[in-house]
N, C-alpha and C positions, 0 to 999 in steps of 0.2 A: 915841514911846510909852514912857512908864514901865513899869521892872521892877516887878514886885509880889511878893511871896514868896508861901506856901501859905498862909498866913493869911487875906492880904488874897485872894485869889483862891478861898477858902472865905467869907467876906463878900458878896461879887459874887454866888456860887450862890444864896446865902441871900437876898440882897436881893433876886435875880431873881425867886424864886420867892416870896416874900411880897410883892413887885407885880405877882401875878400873869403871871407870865411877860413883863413888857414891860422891855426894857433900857433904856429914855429914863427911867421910871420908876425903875429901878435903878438907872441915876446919881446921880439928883435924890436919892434915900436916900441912899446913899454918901455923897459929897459935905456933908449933912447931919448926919451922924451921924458922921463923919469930916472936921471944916474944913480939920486942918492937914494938910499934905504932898498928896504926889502926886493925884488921881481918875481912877479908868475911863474912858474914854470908853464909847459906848452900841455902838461896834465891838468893844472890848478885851473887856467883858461879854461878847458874841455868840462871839466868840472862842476864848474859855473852854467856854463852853456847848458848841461846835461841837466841842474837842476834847477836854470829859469822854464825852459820847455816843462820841467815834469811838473812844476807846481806854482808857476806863474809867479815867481818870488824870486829875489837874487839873493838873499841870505835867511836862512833860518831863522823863523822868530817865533816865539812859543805864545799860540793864541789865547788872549785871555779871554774867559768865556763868563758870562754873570749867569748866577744860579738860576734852575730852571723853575722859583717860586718867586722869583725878584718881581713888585709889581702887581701880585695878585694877591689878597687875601685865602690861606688855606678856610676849606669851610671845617667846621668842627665834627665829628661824628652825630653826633643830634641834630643836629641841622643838616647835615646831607640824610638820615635818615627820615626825620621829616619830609622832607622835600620827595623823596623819592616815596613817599606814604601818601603822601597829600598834594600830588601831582598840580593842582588848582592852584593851590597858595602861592608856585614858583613863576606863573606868570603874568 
């Protein structure tokens, strides 16, 4: 199976759904409207389709997440046991 980028895999949605929802039809566009290079097959379509509904995403992209201390100073072991000793001084 050919790679496709977000372009051509926003084509596919488009074509699916202006043939009324049928992927064999959605080829037959493709393919048409696009001679050179790679085509979908009517599985690659289905595909696509299957994993914009599961995950609201047309291509996989691996989330980059910032560390869950980014932003906050850690407190030190003596100072969170102060604090939790000397309840007053923390407000």
């Amino acid at each position: 199976m050919a790679k496709f980028g977000v372009k051509e895999y926003c084509e596919m949605l488009l074509f699916y759904g202006e043939c009324g929802c049928k992927a064999k039809s959605a080829t037959r566009l493709y393919r048409d409207r696009f001679p050179e290079g790679p085509h979908p097959t009517r599985q690659t379509i289905l595909k696509v389709i299957k994993h914009l509904r599961e995950t609201d995403c047309v291509t996989r992209q691996l989330r980059v997440r910032r560390p869950r201390n980014v932003g906050r100073k850690a407190q030190s072991e003596d100072g969170l046991e102060y604090a939790l000793t000397h309840p007053q001084s923390s407000t």
